[in-house]
LOSE-778539 format. One record per residue (C-alpha): residue number from 0; residue in one letter; x negated, y negated, z. Coordinates in steps of 0.02 Angstrom, whole numbers. Layout:
// residues N
<site><nr>NUM</nr><rest>A</rest><u>X</u><v>Y</v><w>Z</w></site>
...
***
This chain:
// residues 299
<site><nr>0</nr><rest>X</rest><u>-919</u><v>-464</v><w>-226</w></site>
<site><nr>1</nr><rest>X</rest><u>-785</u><v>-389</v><w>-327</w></site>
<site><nr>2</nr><rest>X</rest><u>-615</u><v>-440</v><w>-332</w></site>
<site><nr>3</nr><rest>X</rest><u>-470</u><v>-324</v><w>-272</w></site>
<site><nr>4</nr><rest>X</rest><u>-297</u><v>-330</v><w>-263</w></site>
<site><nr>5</nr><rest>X</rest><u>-172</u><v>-217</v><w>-170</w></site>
<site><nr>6</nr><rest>X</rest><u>-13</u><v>-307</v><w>-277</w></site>
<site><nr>7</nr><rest>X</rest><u>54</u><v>-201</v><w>-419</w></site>
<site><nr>8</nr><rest>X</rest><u>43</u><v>-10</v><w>-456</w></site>
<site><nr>9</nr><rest>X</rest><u>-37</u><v>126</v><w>-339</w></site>
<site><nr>10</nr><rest>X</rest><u>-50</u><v>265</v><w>-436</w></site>
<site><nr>11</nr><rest>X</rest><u>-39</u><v>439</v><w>-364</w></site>
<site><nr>12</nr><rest>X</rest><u>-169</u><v>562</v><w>-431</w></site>
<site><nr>13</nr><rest>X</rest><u>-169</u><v>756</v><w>-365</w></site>
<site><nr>14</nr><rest>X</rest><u>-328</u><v>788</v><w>-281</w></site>
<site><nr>15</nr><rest>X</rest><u>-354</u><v>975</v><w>-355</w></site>
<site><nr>16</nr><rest>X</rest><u>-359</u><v>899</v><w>-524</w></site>
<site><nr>17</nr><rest>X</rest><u>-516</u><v>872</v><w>-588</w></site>
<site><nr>18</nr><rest>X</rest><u>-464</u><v>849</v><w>-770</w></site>
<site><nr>19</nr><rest>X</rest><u>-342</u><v>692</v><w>-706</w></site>
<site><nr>20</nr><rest>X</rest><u>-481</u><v>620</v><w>-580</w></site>
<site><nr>21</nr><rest>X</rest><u>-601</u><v>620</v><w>-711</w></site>
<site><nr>22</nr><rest>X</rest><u>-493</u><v>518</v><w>-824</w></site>
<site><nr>23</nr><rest>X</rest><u>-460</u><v>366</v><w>-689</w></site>
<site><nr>24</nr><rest>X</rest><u>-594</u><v>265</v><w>-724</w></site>
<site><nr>25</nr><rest>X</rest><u>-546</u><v>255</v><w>-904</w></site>
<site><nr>26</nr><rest>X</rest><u>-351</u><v>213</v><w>-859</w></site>
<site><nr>27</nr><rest>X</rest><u>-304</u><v>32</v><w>-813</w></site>
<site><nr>28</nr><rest>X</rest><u>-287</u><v>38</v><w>-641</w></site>
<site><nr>29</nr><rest>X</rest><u>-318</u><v>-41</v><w>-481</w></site>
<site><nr>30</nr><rest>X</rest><u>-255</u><v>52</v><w>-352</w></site>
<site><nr>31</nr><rest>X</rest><u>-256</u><v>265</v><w>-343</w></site>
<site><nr>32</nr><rest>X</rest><u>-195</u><v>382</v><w>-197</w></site>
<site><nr>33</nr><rest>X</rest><u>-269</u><v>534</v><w>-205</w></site>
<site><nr>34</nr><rest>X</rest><u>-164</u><v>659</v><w>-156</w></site>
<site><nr>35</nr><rest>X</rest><u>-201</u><v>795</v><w>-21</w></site>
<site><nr>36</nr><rest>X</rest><u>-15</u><v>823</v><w>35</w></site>
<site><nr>37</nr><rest>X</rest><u>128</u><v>854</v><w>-88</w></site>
<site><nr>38</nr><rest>X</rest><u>44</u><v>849</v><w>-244</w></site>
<site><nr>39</nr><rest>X</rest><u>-95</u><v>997</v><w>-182</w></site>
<site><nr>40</nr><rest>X</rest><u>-26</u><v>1150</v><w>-108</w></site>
<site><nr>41</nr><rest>X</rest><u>-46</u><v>1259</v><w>10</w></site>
<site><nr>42</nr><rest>X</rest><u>-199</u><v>1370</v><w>-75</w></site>
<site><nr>43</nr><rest>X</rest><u>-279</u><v>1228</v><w>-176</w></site>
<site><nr>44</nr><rest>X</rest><u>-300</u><v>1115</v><w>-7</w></site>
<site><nr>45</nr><rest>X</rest><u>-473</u><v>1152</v><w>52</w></site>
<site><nr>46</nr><rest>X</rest><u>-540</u><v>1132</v><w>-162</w></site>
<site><nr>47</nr><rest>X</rest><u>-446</u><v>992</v><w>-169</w></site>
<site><nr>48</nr><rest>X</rest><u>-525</u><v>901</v><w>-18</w></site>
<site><nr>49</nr><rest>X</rest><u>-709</u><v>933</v><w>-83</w></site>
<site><nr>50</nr><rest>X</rest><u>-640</u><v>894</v><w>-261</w></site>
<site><nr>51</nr><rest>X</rest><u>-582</u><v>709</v><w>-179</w></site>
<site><nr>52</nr><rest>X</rest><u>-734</u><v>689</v><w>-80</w></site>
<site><nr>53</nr><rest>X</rest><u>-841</u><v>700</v><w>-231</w></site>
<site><nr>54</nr><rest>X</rest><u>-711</u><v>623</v><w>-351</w></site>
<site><nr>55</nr><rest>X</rest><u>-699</u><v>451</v><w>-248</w></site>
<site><nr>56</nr><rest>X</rest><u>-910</u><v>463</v><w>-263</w></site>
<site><nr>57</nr><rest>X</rest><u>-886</u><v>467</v><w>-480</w></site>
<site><nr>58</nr><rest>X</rest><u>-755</u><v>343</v><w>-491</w></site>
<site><nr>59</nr><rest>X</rest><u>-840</u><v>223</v><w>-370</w></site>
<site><nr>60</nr><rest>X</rest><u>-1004</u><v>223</v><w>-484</w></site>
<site><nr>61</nr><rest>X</rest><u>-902</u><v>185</v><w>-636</w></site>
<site><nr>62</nr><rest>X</rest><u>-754</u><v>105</v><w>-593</w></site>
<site><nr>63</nr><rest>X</rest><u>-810</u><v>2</v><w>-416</w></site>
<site><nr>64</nr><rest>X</rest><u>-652</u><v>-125</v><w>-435</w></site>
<site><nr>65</nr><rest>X</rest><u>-529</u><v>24</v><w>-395</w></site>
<site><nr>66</nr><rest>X</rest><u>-454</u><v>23</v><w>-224</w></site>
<site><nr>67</nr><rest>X</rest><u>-455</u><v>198</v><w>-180</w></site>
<site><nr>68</nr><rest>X</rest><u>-348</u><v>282</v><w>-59</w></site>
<site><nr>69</nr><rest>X</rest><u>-323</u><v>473</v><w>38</w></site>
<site><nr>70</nr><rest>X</rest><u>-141</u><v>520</v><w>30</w></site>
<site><nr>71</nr><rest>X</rest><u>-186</u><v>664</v><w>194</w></site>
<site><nr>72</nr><rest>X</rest><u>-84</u><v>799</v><w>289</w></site>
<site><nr>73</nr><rest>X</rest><u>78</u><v>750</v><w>403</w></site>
<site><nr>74</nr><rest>X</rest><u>21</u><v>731</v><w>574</w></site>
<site><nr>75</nr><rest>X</rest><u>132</u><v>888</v><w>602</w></site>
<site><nr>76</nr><rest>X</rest><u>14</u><v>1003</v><w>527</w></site>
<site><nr>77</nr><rest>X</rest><u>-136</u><v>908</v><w>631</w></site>
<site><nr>78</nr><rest>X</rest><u>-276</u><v>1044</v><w>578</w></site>
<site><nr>79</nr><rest>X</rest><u>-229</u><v>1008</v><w>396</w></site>
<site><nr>80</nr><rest>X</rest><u>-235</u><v>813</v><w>430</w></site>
<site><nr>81</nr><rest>X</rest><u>-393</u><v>834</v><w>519</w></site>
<site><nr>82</nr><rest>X</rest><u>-497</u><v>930</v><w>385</w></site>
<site><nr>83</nr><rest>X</rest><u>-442</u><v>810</v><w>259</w></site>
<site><nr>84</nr><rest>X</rest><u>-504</u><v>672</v><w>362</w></site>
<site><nr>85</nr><rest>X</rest><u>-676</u><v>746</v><w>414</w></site>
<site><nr>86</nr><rest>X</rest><u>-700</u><v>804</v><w>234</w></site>
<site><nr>87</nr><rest>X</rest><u>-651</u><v>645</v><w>138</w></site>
<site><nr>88</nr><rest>X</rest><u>-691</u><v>503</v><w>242</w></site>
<site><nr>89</nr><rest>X</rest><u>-888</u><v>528</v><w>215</w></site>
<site><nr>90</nr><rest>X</rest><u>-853</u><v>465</v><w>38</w></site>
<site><nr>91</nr><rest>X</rest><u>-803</u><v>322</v><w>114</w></site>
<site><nr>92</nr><rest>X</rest><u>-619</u><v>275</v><w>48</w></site>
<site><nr>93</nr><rest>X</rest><u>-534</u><v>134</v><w>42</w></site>
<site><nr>94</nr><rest>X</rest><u>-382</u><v>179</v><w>144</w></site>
<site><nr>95</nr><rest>X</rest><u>-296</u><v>335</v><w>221</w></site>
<site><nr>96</nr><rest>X</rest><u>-101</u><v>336</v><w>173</w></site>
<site><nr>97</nr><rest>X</rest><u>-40</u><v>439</v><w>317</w></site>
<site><nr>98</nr><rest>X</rest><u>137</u><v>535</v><w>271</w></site>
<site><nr>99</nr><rest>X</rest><u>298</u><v>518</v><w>366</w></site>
<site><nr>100</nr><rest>X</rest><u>240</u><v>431</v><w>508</w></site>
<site><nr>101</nr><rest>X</rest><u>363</u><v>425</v><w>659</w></site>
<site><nr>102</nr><rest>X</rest><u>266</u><v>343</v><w>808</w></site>
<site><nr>103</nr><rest>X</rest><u>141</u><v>242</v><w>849</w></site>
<site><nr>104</nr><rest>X</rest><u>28</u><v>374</v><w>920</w></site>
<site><nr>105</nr><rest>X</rest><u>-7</u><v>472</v><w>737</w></site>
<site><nr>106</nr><rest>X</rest><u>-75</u><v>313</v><w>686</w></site>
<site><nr>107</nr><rest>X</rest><u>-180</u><v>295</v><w>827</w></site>
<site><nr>108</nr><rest>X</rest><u>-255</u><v>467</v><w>796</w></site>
<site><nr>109</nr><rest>X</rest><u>-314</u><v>438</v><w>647</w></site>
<site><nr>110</nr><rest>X</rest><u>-377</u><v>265</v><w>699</w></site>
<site><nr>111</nr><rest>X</rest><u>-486</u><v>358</v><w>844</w></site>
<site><nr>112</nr><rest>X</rest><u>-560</u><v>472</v><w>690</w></site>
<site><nr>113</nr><rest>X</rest><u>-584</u><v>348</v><w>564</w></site>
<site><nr>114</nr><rest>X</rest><u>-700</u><v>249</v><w>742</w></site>
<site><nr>115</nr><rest>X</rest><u>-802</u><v>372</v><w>782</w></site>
<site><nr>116</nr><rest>X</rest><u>-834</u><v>420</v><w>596</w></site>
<site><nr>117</nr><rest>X</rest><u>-911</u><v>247</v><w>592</w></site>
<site><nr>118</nr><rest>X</rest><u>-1007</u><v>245</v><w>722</w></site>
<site><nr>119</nr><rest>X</rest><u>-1103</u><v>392</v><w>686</w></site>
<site><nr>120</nr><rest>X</rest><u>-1137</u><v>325</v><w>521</w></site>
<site><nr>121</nr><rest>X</rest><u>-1168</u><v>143</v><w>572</w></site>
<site><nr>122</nr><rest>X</rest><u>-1006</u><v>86</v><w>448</w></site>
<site><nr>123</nr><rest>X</rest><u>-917</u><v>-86</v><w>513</w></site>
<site><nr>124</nr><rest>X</rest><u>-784</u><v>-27</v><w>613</w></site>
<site><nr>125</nr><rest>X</rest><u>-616</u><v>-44</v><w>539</w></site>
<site><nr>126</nr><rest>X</rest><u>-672</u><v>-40</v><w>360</w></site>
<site><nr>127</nr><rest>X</rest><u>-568</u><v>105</v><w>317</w></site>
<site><nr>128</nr><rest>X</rest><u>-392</u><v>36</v><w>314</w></site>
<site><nr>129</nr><rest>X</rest><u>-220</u><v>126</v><w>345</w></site>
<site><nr>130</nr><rest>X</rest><u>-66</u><v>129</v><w>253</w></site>
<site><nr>131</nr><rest>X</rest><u>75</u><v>228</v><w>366</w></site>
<site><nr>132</nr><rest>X</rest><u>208</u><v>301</v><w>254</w></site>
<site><nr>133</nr><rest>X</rest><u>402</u><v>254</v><w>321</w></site>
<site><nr>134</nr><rest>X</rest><u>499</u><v>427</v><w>281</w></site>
<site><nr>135</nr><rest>X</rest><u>636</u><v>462</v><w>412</w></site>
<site><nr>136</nr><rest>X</rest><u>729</u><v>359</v><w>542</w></site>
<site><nr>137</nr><rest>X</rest><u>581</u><v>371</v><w>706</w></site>
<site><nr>138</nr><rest>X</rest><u>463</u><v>306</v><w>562</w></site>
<site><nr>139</nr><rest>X</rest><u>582</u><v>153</v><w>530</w></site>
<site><nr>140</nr><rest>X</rest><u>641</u><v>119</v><w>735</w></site>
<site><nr>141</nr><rest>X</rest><u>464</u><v>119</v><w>788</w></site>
<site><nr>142</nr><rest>X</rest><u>399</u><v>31</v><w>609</w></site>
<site><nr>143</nr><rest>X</rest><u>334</u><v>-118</v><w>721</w></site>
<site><nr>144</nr><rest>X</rest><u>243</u><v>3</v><w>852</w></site>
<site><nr>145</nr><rest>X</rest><u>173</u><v>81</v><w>702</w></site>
<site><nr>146</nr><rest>X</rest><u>108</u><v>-94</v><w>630</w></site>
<site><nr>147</nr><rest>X</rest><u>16</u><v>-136</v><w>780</w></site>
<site><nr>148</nr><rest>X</rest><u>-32</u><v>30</v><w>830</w></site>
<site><nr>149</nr><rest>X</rest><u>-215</u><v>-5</v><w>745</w></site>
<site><nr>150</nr><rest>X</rest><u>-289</u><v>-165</v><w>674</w></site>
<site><nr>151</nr><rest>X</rest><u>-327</u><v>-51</v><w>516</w></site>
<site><nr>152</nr><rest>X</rest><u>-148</u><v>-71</v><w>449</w></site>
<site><nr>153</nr><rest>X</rest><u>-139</u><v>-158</v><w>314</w></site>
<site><nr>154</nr><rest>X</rest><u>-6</u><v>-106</v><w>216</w></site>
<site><nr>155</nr><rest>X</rest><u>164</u><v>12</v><w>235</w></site>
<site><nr>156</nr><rest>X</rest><u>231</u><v>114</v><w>138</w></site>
<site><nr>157</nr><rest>X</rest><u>416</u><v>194</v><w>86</w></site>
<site><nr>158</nr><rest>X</rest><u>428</u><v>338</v><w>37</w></site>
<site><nr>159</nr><rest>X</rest><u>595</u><v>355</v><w>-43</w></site>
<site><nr>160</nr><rest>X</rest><u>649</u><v>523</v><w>-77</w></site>
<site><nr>161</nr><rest>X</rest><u>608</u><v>574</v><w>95</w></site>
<site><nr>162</nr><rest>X</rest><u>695</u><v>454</v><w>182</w></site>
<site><nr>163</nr><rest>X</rest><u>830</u><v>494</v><w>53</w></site>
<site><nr>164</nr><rest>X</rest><u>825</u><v>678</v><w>109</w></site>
<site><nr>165</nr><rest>X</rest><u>795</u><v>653</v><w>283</w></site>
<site><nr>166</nr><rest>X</rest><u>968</u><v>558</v><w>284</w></site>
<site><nr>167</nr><rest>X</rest><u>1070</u><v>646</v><w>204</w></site>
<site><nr>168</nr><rest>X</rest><u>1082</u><v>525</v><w>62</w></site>
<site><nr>169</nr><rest>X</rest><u>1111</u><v>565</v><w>-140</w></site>
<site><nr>170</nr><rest>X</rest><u>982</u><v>481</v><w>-233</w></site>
<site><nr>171</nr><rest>X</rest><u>1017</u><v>383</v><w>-361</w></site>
<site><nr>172</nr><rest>X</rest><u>926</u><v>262</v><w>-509</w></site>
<site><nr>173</nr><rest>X</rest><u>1005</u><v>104</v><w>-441</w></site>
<site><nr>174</nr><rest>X</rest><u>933</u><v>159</v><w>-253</w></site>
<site><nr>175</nr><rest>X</rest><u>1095</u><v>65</v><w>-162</w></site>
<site><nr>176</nr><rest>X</rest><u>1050</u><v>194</v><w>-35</w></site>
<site><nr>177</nr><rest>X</rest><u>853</u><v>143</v><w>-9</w></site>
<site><nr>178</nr><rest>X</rest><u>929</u><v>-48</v><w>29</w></site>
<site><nr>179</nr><rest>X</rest><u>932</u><v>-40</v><w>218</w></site>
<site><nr>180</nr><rest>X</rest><u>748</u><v>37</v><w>235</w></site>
<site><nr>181</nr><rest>X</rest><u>686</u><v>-96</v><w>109</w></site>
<site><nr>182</nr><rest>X</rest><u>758</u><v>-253</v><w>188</w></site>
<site><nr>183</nr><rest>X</rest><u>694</u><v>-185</v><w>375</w></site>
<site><nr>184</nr><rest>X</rest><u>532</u><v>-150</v><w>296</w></site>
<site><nr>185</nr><rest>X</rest><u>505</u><v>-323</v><w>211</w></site>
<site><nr>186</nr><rest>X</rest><u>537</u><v>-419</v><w>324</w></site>
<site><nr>187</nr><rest>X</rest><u>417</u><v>-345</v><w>455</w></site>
<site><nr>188</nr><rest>X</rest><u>300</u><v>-334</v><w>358</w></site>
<site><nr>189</nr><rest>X</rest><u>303</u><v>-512</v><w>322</w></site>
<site><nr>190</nr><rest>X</rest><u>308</u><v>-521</v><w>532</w></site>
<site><nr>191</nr><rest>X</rest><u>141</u><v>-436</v><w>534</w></site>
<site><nr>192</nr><rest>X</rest><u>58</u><v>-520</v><w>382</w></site>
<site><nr>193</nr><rest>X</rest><u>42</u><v>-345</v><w>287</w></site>
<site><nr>194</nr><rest>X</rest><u>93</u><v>-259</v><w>121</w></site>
<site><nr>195</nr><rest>X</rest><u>271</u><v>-195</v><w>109</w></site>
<site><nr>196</nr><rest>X</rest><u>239</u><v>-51</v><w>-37</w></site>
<site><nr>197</nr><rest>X</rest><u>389</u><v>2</v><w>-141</w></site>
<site><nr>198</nr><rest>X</rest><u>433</u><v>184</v><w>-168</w></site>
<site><nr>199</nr><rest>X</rest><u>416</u><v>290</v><w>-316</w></site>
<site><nr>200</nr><rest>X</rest><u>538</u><v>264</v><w>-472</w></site>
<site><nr>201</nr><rest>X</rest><u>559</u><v>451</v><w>-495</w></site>
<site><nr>202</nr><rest>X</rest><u>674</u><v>440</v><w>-650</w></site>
<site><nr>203</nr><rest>X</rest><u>526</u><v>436</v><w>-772</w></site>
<site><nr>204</nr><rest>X</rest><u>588</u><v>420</v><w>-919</w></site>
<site><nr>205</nr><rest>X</rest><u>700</u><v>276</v><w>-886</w></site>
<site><nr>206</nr><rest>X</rest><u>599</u><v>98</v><w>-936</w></site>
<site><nr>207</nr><rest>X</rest><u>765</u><v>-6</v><w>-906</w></site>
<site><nr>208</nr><rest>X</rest><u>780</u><v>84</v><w>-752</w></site>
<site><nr>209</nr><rest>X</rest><u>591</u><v>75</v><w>-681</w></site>
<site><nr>210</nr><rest>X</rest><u>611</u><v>-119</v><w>-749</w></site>
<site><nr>211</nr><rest>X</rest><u>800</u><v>-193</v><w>-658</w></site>
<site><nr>212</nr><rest>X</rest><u>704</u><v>-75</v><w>-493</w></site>
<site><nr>213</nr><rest>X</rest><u>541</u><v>-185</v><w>-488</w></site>
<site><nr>214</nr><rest>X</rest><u>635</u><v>-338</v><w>-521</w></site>
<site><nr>215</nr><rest>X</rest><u>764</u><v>-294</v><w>-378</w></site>
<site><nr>216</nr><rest>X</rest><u>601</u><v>-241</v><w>-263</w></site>
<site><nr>217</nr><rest>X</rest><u>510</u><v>-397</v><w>-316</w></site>
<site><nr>218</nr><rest>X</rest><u>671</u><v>-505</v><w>-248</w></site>
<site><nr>219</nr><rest>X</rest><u>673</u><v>-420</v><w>-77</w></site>
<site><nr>220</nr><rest>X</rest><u>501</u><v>-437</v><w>-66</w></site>
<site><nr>221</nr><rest>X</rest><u>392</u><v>-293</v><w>-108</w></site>
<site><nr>222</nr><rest>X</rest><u>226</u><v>-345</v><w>-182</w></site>
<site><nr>223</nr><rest>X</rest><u>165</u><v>-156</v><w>-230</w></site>
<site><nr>224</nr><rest>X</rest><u>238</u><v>5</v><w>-306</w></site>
<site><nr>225</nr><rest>X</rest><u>185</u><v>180</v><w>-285</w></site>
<site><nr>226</nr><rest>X</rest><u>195</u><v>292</v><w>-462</w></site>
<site><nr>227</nr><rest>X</rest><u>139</u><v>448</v><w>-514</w></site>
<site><nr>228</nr><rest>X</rest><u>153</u><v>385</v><w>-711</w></site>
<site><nr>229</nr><rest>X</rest><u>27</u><v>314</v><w>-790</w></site>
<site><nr>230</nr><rest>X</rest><u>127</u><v>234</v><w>-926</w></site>
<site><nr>231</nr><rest>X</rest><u>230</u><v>141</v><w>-770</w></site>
<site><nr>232</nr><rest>X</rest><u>79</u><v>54</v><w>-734</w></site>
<site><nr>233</nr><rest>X</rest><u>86</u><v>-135</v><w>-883</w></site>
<site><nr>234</nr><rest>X</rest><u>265</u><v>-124</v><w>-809</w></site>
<site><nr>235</nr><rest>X</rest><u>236</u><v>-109</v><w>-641</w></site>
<site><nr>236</nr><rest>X</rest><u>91</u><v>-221</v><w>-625</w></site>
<site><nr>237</nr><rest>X</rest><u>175</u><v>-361</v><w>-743</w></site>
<site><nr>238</nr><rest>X</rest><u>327</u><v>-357</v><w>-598</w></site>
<site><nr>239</nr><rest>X</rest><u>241</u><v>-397</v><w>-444</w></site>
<site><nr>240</nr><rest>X</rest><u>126</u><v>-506</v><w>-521</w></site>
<site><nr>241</nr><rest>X</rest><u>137</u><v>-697</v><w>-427</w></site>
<site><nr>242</nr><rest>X</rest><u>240</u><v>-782</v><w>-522</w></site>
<site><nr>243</nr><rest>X</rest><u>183</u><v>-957</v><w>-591</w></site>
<site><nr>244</nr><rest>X</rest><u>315</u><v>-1060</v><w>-487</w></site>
<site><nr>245</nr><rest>X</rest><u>233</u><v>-957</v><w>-328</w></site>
<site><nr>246</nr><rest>X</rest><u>73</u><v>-998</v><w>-369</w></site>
<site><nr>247</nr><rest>X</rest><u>106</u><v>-1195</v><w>-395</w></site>
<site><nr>248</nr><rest>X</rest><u>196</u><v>-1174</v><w>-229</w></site>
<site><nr>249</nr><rest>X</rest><u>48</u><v>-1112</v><w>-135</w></site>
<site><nr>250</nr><rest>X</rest><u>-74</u><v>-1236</v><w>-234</w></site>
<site><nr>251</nr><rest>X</rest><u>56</u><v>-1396</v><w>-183</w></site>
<site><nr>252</nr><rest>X</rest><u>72</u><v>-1328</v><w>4</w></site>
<site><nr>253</nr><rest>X</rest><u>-130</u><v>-1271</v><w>40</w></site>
<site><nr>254</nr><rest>X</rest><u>-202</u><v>-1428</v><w>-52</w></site>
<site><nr>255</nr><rest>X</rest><u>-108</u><v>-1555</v><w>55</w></site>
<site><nr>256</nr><rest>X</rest><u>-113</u><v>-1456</v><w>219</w></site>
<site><nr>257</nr><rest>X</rest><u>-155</u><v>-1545</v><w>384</w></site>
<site><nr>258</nr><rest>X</rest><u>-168</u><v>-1507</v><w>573</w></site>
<site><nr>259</nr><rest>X</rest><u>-49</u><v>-1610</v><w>686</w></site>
<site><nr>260</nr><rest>X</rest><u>-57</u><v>-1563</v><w>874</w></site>
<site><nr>261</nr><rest>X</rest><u>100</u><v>-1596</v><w>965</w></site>
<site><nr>262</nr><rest>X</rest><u>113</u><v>-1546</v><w>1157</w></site>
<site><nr>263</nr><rest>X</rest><u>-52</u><v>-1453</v><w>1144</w></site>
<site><nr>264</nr><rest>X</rest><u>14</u><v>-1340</v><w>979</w></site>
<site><nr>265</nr><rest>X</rest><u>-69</u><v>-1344</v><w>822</w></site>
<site><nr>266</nr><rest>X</rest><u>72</u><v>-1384</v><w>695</w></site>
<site><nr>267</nr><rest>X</rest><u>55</u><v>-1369</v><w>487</w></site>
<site><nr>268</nr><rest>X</rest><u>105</u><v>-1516</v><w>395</w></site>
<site><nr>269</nr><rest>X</rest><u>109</u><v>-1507</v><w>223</w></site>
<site><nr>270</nr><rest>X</rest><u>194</u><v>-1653</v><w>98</w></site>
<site><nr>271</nr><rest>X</rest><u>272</u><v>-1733</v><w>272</w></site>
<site><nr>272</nr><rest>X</rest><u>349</u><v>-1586</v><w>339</w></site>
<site><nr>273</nr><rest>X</rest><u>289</u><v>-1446</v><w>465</w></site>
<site><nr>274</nr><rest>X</rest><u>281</u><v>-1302</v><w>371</w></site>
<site><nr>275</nr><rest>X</rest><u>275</u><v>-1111</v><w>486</w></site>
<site><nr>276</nr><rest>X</rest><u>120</u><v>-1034</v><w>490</w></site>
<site><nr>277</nr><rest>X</rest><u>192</u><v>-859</v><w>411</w></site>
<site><nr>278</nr><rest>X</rest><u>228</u><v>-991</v><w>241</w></site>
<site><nr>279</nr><rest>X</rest><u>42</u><v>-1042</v><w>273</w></site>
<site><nr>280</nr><rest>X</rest><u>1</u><v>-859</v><w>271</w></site>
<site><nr>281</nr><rest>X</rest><u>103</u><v>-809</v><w>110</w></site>
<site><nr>282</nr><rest>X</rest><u>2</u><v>-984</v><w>16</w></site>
<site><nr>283</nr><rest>X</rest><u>-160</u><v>-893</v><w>23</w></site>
<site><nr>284</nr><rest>X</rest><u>-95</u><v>-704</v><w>1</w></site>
<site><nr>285</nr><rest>X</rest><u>-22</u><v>-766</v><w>-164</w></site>
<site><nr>286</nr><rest>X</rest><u>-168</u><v>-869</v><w>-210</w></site>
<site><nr>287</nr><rest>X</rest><u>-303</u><v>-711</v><w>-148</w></site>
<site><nr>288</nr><rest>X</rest><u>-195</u><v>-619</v><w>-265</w></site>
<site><nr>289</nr><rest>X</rest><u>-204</u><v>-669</v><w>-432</w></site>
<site><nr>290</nr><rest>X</rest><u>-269</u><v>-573</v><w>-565</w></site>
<site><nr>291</nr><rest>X</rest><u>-379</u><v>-625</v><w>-685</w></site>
<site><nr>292</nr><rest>X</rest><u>-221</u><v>-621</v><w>-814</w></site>
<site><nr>293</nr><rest>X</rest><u>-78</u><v>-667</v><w>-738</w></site>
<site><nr>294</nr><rest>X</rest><u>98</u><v>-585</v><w>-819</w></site>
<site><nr>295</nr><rest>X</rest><u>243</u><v>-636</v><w>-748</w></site>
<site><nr>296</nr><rest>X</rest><u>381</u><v>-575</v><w>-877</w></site>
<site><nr>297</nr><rest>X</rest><u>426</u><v>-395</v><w>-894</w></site>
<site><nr>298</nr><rest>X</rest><u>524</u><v>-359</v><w>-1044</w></site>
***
């Protein structure tokens, strides 16, 4: 079985672009969103959905380490979301990356598509994963609803700008005004053992800038960043990369793990002291995600 990783860059990738989809499996990449929302308008939508459908087909047969994702419609515009679903999913992607999610009851639309899609075509149920987008303030005071709205979550993601908009807020290259979103969306992640995804650096031709960002995101606690660059990607990747002083942690902590019960619980010990099960968790994450080379500076 091939290896995959959802740490480092997700690229996004228009979905009426055939020139640019043709090129993926030739770019160094691990993780695409193809893009049915923002990136294809209005009269390109239907193209672009048969473009994706047969796109995710091509790449798969040449490039089957890529984790591909569906970027669809806002729930909003439901028969939009709903023809991009139908049409897509019998390629079989990855993930669906639904936009600005505010409640728990978008994601469990999609979930109740994505269900009987398998059935009908005898898939494993739950193999297509979803990755709600955080992008105005019902997405982030429900976020945990959201989470546990499907078992198919396995990652969230901001998207900056339009939480940036949706506030009111100026957006800047140091992203002061992002902080609050990020720290809530870290940390419950980390609650739900999934993916906290970082938002787009949209000042592209600032390297310094893109590079203090992911080090800044990496701190809080993001382990994956959305760009629509391609030459973001060494950078990008090289940032969220485990770090060799995280992966001797997780090493030191798994390889002397034990079981002791105490009043009927199941408690971690690890080196002599009980270690919580969410540090158990973030062990193997960091271990299941380490690349074949491992870069840890970005310079």
């Amino acid at each position: 079985m091939i290896k995959k990783t959802l740490w480092g860059a997700h690229l996004f990738v228009p979905g009426n672009n055939a020139g640019f989809l043709c090129k993926l499996p030739i770019i160094n990449v691990k993780n695409i969103i193809i893009d049915l929302e923002f990136a294809t308008k209005m009269p390109f939508k239907t193209d672009g959905r048969y473009l994706t459908r047969n796109a995710i087909s091509y790449i798969r047969s040449i490039r089957p380490d890529i984790n591909i994702c569906v970027r669809v419609n806002l729930s909003s515009a439901r028969e939009l979301q709903d023809e991009d679903i139908k049409t897509v999913i019998q390629a079989k992607p990855d993930s669906i990356r639904i936009p600005s999610v505010s409640n728990k009851y978008e994601v469990e639309y999609v979930d109740e598509l994505l269900t009987k899609f398998e059935k009908e075509n005898k898939m494993e149920i739950g193999s297509i994963k979803l990755h709600p987008m955080i992008e105005n303030p019902q997405g982030l005071k429900h976020i945990s609803d959201i989470i546990q709205a499907s078992n198919r979550v396995e990652a969230i993601a901001l998207g900056g700008e339009d939480w940036a908009y949706n506030c009111g807020l100026h957006r800047t290259k140091e992203g002061h005004e992002l902080e609050l979103i990020k720290f809530e969306m870290v940390t419950v992640a980390a609650e739900y053992k999934i993916l906290a995804i970082d938002t787009v650096f949209s000042f592209l031709d600032d390297t310094a800038g893109l590079i203090s960002d992911c080090k800044n995101s990496r701190i809080l606690g993001f382990r994956a960043r959305s760009t629509i660059n391609p030459r973001q990607l060494e950078i990008i990747n090289n940032a969220y990369a485990p770090l060799n002083e995280e992966i001797e942690w997780a090493k030191s902590t798994l390889d002397d793990l034990t079981e002791v019960k105490f009043n009927n619980t199941i408690n971690y010990v690890s080196k002599g002291v009980i270690v919580d099960p969410l540090a158990i968790y973030q062990a193997k994450d960091i271990l299941n995600n380490i690349n074949e080379v491992n870069l840890n500076e970005v310079s």
